[in-house]
N, CA, C and O atoms as a Tripos MOL2 file, in Angstrom:
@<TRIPOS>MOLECULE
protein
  300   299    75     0     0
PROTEIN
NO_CHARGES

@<TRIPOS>ATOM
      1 N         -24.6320   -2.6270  -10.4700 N.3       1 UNK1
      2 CA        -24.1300   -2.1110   -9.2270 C.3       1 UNK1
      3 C         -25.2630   -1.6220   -8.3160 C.2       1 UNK1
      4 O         -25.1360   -1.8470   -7.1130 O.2       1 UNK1
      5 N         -26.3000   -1.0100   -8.7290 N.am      2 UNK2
      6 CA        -27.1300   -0.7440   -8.4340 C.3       2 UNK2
      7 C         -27.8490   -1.5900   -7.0340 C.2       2 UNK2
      8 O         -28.0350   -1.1520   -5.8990 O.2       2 UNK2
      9 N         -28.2150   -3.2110   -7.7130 N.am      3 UNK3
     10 CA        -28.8910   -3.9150   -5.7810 C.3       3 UNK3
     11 C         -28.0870   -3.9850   -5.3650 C.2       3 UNK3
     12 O         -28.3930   -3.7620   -4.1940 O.2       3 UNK3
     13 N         -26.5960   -4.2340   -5.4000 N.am      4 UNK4
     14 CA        -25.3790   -4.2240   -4.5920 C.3       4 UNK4
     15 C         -25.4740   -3.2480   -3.3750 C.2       4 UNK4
     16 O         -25.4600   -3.4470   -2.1610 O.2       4 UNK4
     17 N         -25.5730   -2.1310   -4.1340 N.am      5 UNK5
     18 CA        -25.7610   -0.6520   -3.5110 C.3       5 UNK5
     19 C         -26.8220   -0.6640   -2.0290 C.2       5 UNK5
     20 O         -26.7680   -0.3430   -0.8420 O.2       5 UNK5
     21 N         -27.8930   -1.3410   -3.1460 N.am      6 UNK6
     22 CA        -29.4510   -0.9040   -2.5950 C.3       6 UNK6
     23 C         -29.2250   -2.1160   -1.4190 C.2       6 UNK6
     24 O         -30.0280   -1.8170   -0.5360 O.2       6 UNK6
     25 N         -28.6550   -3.0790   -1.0960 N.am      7 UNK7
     26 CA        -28.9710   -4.0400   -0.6670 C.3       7 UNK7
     27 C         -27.3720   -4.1710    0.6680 C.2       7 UNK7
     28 O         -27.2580   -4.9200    1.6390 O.2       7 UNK7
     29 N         -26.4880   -3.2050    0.1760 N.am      8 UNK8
     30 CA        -25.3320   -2.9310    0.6720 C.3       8 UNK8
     31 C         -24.6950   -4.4930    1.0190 C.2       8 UNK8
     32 O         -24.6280   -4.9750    2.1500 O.2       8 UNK8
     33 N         -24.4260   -4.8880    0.2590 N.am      9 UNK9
     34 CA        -23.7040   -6.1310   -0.0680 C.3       9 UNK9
     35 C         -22.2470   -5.6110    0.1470 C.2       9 UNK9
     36 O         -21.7610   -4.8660   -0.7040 O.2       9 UNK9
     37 N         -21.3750   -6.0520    1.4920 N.am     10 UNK10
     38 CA        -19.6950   -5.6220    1.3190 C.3      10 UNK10
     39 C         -19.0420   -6.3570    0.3940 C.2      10 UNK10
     40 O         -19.2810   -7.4970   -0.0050 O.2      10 UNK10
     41 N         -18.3210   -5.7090    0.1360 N.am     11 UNK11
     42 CA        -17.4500   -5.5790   -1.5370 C.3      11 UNK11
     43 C         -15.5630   -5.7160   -1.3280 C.2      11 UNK11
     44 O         -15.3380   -4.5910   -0.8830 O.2      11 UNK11
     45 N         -14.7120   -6.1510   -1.3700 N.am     12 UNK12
     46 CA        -13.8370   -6.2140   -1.5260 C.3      12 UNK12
     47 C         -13.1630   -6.7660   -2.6850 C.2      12 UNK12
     48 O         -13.4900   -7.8070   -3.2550 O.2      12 UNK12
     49 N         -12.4520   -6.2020   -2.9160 N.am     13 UNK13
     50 CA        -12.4100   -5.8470   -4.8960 C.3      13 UNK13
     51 C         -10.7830   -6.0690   -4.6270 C.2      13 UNK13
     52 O         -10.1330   -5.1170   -4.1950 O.2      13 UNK13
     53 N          -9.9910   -7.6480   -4.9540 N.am     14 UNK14
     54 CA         -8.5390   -7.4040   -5.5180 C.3      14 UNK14
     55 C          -8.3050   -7.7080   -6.9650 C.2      14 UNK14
     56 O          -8.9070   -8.3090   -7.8550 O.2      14 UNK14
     57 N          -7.0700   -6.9790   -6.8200 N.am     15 UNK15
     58 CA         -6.6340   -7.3180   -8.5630 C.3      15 UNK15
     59 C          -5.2380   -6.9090   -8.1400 C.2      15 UNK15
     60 O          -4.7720   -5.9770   -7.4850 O.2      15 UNK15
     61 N          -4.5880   -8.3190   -8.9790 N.am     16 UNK16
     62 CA         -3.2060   -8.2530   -9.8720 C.3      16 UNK16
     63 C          -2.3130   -6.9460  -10.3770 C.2      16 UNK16
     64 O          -2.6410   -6.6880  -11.5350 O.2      16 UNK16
     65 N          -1.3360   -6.0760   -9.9070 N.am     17 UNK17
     66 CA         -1.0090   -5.1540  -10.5860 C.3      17 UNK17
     67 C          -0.1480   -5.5380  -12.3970 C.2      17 UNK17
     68 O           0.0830   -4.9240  -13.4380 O.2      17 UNK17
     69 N           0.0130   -6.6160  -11.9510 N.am     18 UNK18
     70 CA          0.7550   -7.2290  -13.4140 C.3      18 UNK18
     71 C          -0.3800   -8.1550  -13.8730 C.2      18 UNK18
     72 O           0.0700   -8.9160  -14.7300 O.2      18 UNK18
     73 N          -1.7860   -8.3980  -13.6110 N.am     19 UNK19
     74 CA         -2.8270   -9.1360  -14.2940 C.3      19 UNK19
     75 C          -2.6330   -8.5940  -15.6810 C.2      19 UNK19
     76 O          -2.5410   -7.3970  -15.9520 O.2      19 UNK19
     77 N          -2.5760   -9.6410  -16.5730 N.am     20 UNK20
     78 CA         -2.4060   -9.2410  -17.7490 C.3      20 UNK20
     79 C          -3.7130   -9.9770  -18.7860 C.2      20 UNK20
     80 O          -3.9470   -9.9770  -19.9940 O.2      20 UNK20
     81 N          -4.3020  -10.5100  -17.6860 N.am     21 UNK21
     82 CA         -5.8020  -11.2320  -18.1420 C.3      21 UNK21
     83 C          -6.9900   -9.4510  -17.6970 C.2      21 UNK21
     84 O          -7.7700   -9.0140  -18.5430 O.2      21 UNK21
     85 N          -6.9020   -9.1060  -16.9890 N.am     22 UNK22
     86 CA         -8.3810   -8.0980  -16.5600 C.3      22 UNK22
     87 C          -7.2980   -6.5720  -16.0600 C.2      22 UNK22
     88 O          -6.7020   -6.5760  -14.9820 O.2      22 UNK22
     89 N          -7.2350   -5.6890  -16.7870 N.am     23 UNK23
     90 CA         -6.2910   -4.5300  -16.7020 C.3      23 UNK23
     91 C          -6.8630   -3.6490  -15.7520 C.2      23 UNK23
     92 O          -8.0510   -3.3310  -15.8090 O.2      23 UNK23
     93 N          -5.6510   -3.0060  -14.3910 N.am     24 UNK24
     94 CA         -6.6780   -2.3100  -13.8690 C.3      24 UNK24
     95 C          -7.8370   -1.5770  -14.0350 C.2      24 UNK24
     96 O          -8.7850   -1.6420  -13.2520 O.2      24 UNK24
     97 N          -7.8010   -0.8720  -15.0350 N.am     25 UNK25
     98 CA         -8.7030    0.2190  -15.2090 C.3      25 UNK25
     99 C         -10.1680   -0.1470  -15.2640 C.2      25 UNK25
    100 O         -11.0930    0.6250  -15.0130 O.2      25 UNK25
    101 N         -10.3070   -1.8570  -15.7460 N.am     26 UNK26
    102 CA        -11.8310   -1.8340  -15.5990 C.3      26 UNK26
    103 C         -12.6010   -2.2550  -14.0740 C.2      26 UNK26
    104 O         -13.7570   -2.5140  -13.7390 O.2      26 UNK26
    105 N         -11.7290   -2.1950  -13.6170 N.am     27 UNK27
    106 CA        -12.2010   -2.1690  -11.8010 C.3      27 UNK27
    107 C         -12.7460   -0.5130  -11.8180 C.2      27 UNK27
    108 O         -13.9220   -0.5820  -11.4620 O.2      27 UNK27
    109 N         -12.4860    0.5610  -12.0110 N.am     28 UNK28
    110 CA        -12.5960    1.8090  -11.2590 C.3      28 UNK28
    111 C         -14.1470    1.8460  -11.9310 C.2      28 UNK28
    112 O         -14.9390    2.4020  -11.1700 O.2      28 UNK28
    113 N         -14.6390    1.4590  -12.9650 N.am     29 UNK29
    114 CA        -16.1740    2.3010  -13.4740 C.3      29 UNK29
    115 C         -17.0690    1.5810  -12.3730 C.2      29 UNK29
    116 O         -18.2060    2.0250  -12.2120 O.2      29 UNK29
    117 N         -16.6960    0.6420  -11.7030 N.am     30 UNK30
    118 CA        -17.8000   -0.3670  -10.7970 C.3      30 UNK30
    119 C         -17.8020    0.5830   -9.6370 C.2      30 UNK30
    120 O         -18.7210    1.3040   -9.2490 O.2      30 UNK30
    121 N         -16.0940    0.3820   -8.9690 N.am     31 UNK31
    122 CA        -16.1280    0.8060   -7.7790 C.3      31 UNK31
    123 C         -16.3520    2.0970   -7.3020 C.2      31 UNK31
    124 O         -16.4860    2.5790   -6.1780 O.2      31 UNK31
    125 N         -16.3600    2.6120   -8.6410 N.am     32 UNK32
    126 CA        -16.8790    4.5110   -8.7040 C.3      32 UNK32
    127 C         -18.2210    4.1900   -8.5810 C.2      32 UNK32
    128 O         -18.5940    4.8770   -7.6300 O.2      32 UNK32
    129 N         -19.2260    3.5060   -9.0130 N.am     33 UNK33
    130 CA        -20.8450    3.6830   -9.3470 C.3      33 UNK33
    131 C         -20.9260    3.1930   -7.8160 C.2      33 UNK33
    132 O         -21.8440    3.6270   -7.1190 O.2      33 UNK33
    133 N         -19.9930    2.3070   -7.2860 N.am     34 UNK34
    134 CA        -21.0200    2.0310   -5.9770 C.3      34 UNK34
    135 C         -20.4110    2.9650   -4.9470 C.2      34 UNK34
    136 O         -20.7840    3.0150   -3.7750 O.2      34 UNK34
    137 N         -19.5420    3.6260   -5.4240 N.am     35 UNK35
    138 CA        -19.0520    5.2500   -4.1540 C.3      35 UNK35
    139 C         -20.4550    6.2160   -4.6420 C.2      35 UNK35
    140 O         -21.3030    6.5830   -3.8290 O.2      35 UNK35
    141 N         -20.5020    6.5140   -6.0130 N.am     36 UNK36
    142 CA        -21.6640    7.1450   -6.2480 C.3      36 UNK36
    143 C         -23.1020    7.2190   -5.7540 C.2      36 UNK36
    144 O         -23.7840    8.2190   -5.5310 O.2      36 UNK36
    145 N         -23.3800    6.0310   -5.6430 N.am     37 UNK37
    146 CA        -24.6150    5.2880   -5.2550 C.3      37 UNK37
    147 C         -24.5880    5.3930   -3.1820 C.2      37 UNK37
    148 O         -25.4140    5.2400   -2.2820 O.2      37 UNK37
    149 N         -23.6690    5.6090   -3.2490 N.am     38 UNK38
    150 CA        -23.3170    5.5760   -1.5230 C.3      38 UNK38
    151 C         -23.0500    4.8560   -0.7350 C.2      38 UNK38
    152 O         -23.0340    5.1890    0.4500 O.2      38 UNK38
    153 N         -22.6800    3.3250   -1.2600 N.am     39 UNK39
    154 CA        -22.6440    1.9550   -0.7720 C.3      39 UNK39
    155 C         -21.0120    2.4170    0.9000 C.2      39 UNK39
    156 O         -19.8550    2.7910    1.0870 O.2      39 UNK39
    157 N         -21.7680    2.1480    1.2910 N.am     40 UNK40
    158 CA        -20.5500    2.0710    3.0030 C.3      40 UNK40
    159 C         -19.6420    0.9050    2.5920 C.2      40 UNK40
    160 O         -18.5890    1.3340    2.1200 O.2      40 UNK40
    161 N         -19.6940   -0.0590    2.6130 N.am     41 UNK41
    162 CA        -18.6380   -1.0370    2.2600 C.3      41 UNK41
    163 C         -17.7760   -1.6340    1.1430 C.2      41 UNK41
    164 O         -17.6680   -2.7440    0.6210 O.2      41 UNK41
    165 N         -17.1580   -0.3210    0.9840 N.am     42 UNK42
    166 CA        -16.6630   -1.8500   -0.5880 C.3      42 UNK42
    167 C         -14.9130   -0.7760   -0.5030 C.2      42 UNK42
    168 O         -14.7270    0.4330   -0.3720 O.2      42 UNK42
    169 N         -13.8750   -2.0320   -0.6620 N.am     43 UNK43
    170 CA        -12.7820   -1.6020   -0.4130 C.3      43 UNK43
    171 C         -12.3180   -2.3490   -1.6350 C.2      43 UNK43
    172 O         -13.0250   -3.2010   -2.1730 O.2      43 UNK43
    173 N         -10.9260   -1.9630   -2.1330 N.am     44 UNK44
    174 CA        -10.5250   -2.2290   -3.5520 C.3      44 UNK44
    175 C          -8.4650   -2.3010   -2.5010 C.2      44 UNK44
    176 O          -7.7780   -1.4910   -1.8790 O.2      44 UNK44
    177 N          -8.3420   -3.7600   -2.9130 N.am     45 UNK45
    178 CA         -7.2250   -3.7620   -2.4290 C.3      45 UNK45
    179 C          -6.5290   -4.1650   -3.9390 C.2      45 UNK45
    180 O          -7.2620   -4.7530   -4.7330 O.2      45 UNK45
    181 N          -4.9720   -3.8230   -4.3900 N.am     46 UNK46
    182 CA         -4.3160   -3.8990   -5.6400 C.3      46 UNK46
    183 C          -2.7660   -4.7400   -4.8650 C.2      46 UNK46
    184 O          -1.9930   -4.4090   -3.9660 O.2      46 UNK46
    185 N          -2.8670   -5.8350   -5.6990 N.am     47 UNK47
    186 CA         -1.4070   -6.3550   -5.0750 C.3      47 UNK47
    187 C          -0.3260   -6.4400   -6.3020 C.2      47 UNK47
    188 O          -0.0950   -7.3390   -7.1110 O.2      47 UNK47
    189 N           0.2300   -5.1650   -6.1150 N.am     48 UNK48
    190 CA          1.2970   -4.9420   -7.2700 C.3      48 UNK48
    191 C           1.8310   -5.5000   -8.0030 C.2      48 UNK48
    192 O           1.7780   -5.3530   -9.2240 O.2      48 UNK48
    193 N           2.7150   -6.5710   -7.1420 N.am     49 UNK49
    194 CA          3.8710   -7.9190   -7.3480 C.3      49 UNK49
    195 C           2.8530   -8.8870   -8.0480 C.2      49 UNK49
    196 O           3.5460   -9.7870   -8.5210 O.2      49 UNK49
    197 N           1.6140   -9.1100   -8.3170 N.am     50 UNK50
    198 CA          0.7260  -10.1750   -8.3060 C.3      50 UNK50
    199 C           0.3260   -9.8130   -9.7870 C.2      50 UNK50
    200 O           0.1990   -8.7460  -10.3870 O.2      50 UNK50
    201 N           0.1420  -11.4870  -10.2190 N.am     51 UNK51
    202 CA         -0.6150  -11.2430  -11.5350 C.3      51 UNK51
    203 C          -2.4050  -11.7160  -11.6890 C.2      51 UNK51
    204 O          -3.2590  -11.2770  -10.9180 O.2      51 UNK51
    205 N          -2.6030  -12.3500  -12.4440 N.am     52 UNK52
    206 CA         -4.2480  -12.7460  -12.4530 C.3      52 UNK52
    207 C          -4.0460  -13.5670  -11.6720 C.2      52 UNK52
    208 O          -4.9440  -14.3580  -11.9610 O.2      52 UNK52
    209 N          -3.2460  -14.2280  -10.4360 N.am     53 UNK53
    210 CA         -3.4650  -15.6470   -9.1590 C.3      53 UNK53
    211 C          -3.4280  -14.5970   -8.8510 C.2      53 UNK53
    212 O          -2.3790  -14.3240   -9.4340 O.2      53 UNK53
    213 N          -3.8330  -13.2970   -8.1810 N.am     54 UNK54
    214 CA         -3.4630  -12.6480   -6.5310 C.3      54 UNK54
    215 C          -4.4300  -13.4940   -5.5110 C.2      54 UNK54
    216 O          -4.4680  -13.1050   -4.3440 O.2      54 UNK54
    217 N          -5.3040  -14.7660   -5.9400 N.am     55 UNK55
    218 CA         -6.3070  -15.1590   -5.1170 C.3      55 UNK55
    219 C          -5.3480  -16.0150   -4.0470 C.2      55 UNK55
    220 O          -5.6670  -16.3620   -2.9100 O.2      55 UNK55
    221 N          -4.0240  -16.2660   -4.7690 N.am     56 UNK56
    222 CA         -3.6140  -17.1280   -4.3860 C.3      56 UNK56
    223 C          -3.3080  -17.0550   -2.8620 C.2      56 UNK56
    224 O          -3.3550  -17.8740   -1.9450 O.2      56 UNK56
    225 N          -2.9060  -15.4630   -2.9890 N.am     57 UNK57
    226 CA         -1.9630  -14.7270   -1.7220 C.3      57 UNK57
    227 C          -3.2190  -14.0820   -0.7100 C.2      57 UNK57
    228 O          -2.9830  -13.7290    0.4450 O.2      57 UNK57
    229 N          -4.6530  -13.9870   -1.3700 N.am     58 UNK58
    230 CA         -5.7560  -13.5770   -0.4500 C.3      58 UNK58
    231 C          -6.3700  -14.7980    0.2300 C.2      58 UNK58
    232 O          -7.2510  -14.6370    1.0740 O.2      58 UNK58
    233 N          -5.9280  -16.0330   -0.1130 N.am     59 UNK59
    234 CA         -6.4350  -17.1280    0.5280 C.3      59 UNK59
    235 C          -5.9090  -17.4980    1.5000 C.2      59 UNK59
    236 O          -6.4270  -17.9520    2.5200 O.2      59 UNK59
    237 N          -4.3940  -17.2630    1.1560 N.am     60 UNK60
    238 CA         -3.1690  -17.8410    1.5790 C.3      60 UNK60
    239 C          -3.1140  -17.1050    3.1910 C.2      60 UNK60
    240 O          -2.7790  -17.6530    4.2410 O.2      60 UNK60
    241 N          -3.5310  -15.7890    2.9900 N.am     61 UNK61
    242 CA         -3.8940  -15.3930    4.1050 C.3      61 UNK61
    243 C          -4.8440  -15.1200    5.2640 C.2      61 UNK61
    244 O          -5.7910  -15.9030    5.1870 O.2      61 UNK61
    245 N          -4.9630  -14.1630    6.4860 N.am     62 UNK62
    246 CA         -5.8780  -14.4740    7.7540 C.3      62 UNK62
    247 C          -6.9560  -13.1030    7.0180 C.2      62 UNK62
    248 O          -8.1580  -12.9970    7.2610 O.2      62 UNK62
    249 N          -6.5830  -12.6650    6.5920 N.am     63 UNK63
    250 CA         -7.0400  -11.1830    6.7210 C.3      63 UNK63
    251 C          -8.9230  -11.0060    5.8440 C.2      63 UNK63
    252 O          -9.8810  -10.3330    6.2240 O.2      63 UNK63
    253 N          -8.8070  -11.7820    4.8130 N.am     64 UNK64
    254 CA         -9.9900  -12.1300    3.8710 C.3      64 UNK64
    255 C         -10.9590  -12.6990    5.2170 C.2      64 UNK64
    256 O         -11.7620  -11.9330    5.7500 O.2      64 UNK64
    257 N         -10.8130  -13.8720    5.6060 N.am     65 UNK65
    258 CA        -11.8530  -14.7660    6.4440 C.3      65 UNK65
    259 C         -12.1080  -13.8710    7.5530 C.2      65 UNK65
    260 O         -13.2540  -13.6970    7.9670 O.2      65 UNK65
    261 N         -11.1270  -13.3080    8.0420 N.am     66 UNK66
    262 CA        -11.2680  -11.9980    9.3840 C.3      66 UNK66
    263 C         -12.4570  -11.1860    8.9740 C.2      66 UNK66
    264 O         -13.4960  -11.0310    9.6150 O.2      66 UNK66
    265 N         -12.1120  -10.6450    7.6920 N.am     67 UNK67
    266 CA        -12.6810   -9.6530    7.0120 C.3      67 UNK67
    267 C         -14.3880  -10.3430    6.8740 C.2      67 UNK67
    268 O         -15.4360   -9.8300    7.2690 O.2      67 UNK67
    269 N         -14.1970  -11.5330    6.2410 N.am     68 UNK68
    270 CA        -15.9560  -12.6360    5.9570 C.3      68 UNK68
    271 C         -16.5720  -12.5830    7.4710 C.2      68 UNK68
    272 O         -17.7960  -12.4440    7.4770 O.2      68 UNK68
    273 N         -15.9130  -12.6750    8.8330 N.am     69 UNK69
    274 CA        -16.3290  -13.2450    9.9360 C.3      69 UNK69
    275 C         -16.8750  -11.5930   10.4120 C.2      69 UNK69
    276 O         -17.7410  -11.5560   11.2860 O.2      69 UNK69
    277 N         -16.4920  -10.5980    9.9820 N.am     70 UNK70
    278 CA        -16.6900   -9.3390   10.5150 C.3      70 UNK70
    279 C         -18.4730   -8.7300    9.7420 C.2      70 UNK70
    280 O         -18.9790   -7.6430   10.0210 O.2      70 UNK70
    281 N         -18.8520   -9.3650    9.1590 N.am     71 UNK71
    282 CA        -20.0230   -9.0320    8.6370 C.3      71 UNK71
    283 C         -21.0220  -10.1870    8.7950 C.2      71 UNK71
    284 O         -20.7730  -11.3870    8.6840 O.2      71 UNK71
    285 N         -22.2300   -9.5880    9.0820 N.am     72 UNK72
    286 CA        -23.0730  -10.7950    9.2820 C.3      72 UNK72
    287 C         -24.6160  -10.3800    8.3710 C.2      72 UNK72
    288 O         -25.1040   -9.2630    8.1940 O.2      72 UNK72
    289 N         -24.9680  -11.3230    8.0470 N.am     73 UNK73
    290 CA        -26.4820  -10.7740    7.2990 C.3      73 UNK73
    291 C         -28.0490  -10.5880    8.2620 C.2      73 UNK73
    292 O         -28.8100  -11.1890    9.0190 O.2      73 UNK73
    293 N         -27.8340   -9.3710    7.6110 N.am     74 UNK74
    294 CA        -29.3010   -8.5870    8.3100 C.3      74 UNK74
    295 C         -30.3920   -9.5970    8.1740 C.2      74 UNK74
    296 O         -30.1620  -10.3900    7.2610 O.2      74 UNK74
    297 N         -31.5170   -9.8020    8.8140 N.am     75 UNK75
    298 CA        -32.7930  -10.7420    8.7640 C.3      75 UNK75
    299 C         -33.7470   -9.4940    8.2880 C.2      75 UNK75
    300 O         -34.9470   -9.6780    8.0830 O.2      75 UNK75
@<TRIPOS>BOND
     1     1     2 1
     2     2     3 1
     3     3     4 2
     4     3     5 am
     5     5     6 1
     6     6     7 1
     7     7     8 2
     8     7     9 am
     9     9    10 1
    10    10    11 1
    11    11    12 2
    12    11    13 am
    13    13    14 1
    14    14    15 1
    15    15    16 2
    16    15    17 am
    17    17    18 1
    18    18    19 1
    19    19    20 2
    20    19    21 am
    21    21    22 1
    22    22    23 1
    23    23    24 2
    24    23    25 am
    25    25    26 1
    26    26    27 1
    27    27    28 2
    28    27    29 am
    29    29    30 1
    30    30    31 1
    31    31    32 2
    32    31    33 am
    33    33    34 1
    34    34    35 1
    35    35    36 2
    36    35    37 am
    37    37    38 1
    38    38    39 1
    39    39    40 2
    40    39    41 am
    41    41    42 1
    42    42    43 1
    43    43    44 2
    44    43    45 am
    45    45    46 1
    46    46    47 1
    47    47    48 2
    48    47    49 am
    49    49    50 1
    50    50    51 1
    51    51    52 2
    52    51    53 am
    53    53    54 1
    54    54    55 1
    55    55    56 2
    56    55    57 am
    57    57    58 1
    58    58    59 1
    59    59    60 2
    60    59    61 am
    61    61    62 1
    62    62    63 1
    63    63    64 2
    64    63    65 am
    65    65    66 1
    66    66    67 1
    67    67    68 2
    68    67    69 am
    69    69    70 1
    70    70    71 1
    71    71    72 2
    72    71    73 am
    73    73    74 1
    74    74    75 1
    75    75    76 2
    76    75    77 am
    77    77    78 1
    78    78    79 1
    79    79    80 2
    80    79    81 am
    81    81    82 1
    82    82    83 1
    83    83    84 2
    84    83    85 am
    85    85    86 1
    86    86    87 1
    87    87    88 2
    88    87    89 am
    89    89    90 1
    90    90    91 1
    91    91    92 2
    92    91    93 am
    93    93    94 1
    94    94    95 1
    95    95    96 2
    96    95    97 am
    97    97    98 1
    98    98    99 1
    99    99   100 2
   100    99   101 am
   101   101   102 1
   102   102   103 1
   103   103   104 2
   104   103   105 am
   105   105   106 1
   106   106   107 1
   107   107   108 2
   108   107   109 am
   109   109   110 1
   110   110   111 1
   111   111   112 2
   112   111   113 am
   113   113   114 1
   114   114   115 1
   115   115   116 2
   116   115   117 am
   117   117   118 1
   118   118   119 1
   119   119   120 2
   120   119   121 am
   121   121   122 1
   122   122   123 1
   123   123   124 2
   124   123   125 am
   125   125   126 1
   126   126   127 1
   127   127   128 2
   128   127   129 am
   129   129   130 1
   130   130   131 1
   131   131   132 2
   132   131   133 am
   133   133   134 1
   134   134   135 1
   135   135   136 2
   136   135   137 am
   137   137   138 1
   138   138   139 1
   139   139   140 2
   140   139   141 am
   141   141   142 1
   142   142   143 1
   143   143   144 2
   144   143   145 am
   145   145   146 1
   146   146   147 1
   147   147   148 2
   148   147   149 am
   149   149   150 1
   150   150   151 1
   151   151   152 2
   152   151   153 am
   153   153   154 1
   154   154   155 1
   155   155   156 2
   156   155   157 am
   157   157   158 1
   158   158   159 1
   159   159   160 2
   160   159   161 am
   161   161   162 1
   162   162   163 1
   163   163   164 2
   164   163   165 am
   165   165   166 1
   166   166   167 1
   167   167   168 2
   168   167   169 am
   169   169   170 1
   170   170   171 1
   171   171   172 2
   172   171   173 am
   173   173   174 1
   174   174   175 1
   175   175   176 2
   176   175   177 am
   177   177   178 1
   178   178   179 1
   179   179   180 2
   180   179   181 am
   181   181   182 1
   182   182   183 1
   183   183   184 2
   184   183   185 am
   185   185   186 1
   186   186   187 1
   187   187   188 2
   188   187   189 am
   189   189   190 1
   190   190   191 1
   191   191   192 2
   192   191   193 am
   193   193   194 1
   194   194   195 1
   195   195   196 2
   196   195   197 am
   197   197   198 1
   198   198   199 1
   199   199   200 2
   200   199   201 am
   201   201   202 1
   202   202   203 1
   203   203   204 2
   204   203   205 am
   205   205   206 1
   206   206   207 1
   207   207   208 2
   208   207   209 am
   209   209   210 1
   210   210   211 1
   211   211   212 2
   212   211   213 am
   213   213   214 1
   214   214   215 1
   215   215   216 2
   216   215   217 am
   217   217   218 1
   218   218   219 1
   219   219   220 2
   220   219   221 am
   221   221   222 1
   222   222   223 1
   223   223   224 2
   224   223   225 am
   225   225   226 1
   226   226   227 1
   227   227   228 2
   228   227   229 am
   229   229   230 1
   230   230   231 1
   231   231   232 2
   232   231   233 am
   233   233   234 1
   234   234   235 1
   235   235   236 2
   236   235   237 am
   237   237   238 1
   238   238   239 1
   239   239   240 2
   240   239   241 am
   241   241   242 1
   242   242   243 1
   243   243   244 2
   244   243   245 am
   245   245   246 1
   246   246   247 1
   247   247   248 2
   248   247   249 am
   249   249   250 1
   250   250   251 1
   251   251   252 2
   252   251   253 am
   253   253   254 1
   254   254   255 1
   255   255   256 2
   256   255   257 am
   257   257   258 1
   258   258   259 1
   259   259   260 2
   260   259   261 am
   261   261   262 1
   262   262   263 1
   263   263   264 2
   264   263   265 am
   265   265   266 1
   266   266   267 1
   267   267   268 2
   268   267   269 am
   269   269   270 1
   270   270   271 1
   271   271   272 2
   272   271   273 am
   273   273   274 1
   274   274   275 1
   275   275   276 2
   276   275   277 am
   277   277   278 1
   278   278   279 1
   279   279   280 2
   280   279   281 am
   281   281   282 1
   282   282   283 1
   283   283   284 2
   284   283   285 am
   285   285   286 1
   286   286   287 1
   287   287   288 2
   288   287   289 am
   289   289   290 1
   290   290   291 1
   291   291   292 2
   292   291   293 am
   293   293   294 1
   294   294   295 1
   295   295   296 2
   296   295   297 am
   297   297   298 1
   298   298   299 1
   299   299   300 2
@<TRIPOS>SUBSTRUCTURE
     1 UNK1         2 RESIDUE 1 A UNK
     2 UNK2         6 RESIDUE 1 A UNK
     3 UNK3        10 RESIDUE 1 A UNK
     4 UNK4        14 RESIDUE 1 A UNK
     5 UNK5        18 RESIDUE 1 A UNK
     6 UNK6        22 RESIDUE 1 A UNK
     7 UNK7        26 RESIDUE 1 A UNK
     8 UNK8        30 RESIDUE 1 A UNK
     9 UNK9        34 RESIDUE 1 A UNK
    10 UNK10       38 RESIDUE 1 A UNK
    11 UNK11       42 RESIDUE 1 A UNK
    12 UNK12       46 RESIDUE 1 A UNK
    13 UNK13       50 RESIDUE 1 A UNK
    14 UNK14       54 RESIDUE 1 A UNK
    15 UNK15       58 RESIDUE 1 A UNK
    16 UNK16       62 RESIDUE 1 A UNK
    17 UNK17       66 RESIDUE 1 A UNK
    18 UNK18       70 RESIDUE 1 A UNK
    19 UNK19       74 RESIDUE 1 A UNK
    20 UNK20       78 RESIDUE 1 A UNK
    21 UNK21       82 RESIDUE 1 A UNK
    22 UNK22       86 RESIDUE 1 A UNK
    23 UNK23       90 RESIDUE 1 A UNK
    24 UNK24       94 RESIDUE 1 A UNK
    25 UNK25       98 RESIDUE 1 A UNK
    26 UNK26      102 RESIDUE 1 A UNK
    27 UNK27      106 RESIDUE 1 A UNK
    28 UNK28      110 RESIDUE 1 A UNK
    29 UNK29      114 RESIDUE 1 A UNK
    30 UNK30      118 RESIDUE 1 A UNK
    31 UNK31      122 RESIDUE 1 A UNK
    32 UNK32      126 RESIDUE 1 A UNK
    33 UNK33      130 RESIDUE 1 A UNK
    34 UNK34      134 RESIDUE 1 A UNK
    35 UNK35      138 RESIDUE 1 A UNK
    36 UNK36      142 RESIDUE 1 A UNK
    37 UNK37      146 RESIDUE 1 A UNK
    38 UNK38      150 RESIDUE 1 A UNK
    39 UNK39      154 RESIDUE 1 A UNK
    40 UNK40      158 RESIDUE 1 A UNK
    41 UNK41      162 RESIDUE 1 A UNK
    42 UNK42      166 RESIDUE 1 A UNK
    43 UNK43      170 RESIDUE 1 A UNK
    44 UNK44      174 RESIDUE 1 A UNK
    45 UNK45      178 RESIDUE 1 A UNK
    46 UNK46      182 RESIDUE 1 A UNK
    47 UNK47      186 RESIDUE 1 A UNK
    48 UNK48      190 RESIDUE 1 A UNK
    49 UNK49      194 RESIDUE 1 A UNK
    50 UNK50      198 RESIDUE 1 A UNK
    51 UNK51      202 RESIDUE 1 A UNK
    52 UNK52      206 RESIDUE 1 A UNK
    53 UNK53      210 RESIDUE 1 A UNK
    54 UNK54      214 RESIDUE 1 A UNK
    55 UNK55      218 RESIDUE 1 A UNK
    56 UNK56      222 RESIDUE 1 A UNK
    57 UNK57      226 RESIDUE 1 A UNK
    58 UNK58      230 RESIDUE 1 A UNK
    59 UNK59      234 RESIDUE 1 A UNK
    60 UNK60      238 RESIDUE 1 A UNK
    61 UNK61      242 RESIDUE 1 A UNK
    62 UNK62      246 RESIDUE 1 A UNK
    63 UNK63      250 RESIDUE 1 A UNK
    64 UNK64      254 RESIDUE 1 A UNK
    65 UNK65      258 RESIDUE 1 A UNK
    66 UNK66      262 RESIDUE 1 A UNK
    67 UNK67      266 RESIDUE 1 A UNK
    68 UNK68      270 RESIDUE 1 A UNK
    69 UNK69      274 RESIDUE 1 A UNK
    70 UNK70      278 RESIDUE 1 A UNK
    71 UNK71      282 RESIDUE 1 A UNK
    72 UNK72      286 RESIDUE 1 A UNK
    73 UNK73      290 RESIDUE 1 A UNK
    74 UNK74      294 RESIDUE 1 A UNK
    75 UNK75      298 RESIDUE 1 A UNK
């Protein structure tokens, strides 16, 4: 987590509330170290109804690419 941090790489973090492949709980030790660390960007969205496809419903939608087009890389 650490060059993530150092390098402030934005982060958007979903997961499945019914994923029964990756259980919530091991999302929070990441997204805690990079609140710790002080990282400005990283958001953790949870789609309840959704299992391990929630990619399906983040593709499916405008809001991800909105989200890609809103950041640009520093030189």
């Amino acid at each position: 987590m650490e060059p993530i941090a150092q390098h402030q790489v934005p982060v958007w973090v979903f997961a499945g509330g019914s994923d029964n492949g990756v259980e919530l709980r091991y999302f929070y030790a990441g997204l805690n170290k990079l609140e710790e660390l002080g990282h400005p960007d990283v958001q953790f969205t949870i789609e309840a109804d959704m299992g391990h496809d929630t990619w399906r419903r983040v593709y499916a939608g405008e809001d991800l690419y909105n989200w890609f087009l809103s950041h640009k890389k520093e030189k």
